[in-house]
N, C-alpha and C positions, 0 to 999 in steps of 0.2 A: 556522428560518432559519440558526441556526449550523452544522448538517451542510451546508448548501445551500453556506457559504464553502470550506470545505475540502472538498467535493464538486469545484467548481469548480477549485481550486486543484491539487487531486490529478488533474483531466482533464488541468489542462494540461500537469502533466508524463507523464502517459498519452500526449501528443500530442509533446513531448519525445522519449520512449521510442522513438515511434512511427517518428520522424524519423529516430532513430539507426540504426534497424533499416533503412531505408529508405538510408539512405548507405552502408551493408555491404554490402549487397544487391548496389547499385550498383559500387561499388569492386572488388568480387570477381565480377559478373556472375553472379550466384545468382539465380532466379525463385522455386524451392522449396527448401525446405531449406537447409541449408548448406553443402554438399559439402566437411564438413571443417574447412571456415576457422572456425579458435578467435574471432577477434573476433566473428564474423555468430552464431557457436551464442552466444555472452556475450551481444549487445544480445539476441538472441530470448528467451534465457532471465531476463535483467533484467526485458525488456517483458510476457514471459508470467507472470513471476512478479507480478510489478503487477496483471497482468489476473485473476488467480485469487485472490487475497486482497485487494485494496481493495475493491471491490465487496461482497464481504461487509461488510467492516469499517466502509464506509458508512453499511451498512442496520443493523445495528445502530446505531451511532452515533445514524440517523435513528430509528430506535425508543427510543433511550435516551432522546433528545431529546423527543420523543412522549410519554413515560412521566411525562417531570418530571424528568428531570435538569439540575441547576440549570447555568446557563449558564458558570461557569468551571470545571465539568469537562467538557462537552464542549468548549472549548476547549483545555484542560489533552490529554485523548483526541486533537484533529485534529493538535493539534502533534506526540503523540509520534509517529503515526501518518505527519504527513510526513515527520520526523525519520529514523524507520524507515524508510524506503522511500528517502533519499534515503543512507540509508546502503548498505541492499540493494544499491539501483542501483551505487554505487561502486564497492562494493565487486566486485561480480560482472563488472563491465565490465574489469576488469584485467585483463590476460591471464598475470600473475605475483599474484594474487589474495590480497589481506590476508583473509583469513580473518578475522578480529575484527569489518571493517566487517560481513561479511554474517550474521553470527553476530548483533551488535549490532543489525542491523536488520530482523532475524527476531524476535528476544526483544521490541523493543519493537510487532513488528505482532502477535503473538501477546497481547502484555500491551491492546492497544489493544483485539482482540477477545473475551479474558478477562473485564475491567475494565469491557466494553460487555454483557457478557452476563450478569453479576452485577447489575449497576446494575439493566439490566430486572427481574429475576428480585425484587430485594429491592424495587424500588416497585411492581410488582405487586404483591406480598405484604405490602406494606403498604398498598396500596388495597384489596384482600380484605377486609383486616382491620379498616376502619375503619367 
């Protein structure tokens, strides 16, 4: 049930995301693509970056969880993970672009599914074992 909050949590700012891309859209009269306009490529690539690594990061999460990962590191995991992503987003949406934010919110979505993918790996291997 702890993946199922920050499942939820992380939709909504999917739905966030989703909004901004949609107000670009609008603003510059784009249906496809972006013909150009730096802000409309930024929300696309914020919100597609969202869509190609959370979802992973989820399911392991939700397998970690499964596994017997005790409950304050998958907490410990959803935080850094929206942490991460709320940095990404910032960071990418800039159109003069801090670099640090999206660096910093890379390193911790990557640590989230590192951290997610060891957890499995060692309590499997230690229910093998027992």
């Amino acid at each position: 049930m702890i993946t199922a909050l920050y499942a939820a949590l992380l939709g909504l700012m999917f739905v966030v995301l989703s909004i901004k891309v949609i107000k670009q859209r609008r603003r510059y009269q784009v249906g496809i693509g972006s013909k150009g306009e730096l802000a409309l490529e930024r929300a696309i690539r914020v919100h597609g970056n969202f869509a190609e690594y959370v979802p992973f990061a989820l399911l392991l999460m939700f397998l970690a969880e499964y596994s017997g990962l005790a409950p304050v590191y998958l907490h410990v995991l959803g935080m850094v993970l929206i942490l991460g992503r709320l940095s990404h987003a910032f960071g990418v949406q800039q159109i003069k672009e801090p670099l640090k934010f999206r660096v910093f919110g890379m390193l911790l979505t990557f640590a989230v599914l590192l951290l997610s993918a060891v957890a499995i790996l060692v309590l499997l291997l230690l229910k093998t074992a027992i």
